[in-house]
C-alpha positions in Angstrom: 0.0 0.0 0.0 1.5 3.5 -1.1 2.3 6.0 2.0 -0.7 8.2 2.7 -3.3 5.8 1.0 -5.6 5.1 4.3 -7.5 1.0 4.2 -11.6 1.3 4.8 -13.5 -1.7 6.2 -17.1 -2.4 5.3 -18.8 -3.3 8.1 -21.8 -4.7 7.9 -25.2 -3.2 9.6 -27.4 -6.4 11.4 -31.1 -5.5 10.6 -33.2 -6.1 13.7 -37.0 -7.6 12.6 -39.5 -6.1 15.2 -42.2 -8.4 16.1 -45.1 -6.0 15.6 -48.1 -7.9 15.8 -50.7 -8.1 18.2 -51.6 -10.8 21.0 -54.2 -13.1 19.2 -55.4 -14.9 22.4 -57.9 -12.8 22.4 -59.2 -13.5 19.5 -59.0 -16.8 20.4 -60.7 -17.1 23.4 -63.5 -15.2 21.7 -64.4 -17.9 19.3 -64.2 -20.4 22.1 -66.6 -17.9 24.4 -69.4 -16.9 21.6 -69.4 -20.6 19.8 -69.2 -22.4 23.7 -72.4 -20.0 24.8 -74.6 -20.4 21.8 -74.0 -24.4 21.3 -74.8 -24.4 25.6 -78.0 -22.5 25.2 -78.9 -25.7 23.0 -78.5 -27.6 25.8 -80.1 -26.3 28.2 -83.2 -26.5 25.5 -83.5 -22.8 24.5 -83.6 -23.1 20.9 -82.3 -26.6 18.8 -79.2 -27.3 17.5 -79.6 -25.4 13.8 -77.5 -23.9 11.2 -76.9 -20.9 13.5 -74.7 -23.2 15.7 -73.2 -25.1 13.0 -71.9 -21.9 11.5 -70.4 -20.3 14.8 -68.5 -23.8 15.2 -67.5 -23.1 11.6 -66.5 -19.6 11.6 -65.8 -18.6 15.6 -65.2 -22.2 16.8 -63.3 -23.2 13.7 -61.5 -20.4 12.1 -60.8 -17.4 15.0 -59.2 -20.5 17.1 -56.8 -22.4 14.0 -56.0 -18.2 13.1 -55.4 -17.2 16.7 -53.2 -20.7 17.2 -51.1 -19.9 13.9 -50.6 -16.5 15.2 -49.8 -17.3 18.5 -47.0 -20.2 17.4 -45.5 -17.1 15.2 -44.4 -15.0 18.2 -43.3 -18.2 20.1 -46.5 -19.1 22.2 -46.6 -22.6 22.1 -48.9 -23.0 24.7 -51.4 -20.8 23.0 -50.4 -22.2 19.7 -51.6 -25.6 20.6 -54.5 -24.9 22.0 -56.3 -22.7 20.1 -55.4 -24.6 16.9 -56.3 -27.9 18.6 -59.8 -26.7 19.8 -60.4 -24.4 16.7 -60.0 -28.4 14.6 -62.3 -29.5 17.4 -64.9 -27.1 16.2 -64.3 -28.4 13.2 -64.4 -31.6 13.8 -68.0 -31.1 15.6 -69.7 -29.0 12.6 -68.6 -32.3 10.3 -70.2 -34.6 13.0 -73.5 -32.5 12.7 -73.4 -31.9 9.1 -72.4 -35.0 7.3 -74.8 -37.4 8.2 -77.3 -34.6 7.0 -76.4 -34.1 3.2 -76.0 -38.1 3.8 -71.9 -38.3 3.4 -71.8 -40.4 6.6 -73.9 -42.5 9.1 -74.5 -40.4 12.1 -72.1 -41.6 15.1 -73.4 -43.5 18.3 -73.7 -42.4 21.3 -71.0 -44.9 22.3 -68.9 -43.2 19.8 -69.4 -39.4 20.6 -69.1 -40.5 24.3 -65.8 -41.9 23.4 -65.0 -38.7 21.3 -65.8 -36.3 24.4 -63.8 -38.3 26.4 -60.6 -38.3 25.0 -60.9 -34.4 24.1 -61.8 -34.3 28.0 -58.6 -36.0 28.8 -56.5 -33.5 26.4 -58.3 -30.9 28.1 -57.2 -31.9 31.7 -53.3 -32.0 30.3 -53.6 -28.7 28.7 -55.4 -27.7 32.9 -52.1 -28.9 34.2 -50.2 -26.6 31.8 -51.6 -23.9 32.6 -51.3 -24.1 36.8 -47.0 -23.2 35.2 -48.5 -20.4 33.7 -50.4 -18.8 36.9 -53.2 -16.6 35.1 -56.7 -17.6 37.6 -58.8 -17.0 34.5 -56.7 -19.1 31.9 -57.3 -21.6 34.5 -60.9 -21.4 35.0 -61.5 -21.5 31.5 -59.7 -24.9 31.5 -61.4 -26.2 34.8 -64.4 -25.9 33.3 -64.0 -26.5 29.7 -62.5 -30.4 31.1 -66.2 -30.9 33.2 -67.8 -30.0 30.3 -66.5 -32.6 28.1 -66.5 -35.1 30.6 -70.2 -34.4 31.4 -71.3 -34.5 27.5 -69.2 -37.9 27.3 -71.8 -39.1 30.0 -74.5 -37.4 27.9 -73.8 -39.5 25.3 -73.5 -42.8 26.5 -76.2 -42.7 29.2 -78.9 -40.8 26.7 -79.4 -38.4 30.4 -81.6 -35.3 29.0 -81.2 -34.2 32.9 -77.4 -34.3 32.4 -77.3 -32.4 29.8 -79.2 -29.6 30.6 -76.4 -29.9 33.7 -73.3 -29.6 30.8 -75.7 -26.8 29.3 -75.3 -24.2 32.5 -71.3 -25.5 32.8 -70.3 -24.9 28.8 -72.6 -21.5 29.5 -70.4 -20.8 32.7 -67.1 -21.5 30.6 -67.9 -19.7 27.7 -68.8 -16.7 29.6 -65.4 -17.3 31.6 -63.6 -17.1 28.0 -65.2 -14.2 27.0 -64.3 -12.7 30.1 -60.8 -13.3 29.8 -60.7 -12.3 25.8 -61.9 -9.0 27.1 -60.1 -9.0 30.1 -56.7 -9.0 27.8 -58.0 -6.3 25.0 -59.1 -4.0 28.4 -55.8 -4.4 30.0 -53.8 -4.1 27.0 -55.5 -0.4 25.6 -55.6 0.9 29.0 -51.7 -0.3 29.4 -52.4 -1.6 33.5 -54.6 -4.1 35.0 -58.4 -3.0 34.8 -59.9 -6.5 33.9 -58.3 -8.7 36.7 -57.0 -12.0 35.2 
């Protein structure tokens, strides 16, 4: 290198990627609150179980759960990642149940069967309960509590044919979906305010 010729170095700038979007639990647990209300109200015998319902499993159930999941793996949620894309398919799952055997694509299931269904969503339920006693937040764990009786109790449903029973798993799925409402709201509250007015 000649005298008075000066070396420059590149040196490269790391781009940092800010995580911008917003906390879809929310979302999520209001699917799970609207569709869990309006399918109990059927059960405790205030209107049947029609198209009304079978949509909101669709679209609320369904969709705002799987979309609030996906969104919620993105930014590293697993916990919230699994369950609301495991329950939104279970709202799937439930609309097929009720609409297949209608437009005659498959036999409707036994009670034996849906009891059996119930029960092993019940039993995913309770593991998903323990998870959430790690993460600490009472209503996240009410919604849980509840959401595991209410399975169990419509597994019972089904294989004893108990219309008293039912009406029973009608007031808890009420009592759960109100709880996940709560806590959907609870989070949109807290978070626009920016401190705890909706205790969770």
């Amino acid at each position: 290198m000649a005298s008075g010729e000066t070396m420059s170095e590149n040196v490269g700038t790391a781009t940092v990627i800010v995580d911008k979007t917003a906390n879809a639990a929310p979302l999520g647990f209001t699917g799970l609150g609207l569709a869990a209300v309006l399918l109990s109200l059927s059960y405790i015998g205030i209107y049947p179980v029609e198209s009304m319902i079978v949509s909101m499993a669709i679209f609320l159930g369904g969709f705002a759960q799987v979309f609030a999941g996906i969104m919620s793996w993105k930014k590293g949620d697993i916990f919230a990642g699994t369950a609301f894309s495991a329950f939104g398919l279970f709202w799937f799952s439930l609309a097929g149940l009720l609409v297949m055997p209608a437009i005659g694509w498959a036999e409707a299931s036994s009670g034996t069967a849906m009891a059996a269904y119930l029960f092993i969503w019940g039993v995913y339920t309770f593991v998903m309960l323990v998870a959430t006693m790690r993460i600490g937040v009472r209503a996240l764990q009410f919604v849980f509590v509840t959401l595991f009786l209410l399975f169990m109790l419509l597994a019972v449903v089904n294989a004893t044919g108990s219309t008293g029973l039912l009406i029973v798993a009608g007031y808890v799925g009420l009592v759960m979906g109100l709880g996940a409402l709560y806590t959907a709201l609870g989070m949109v509250m807290n978070e626009v305010h920016g401190k705890t007015v909706i205790p969770l």
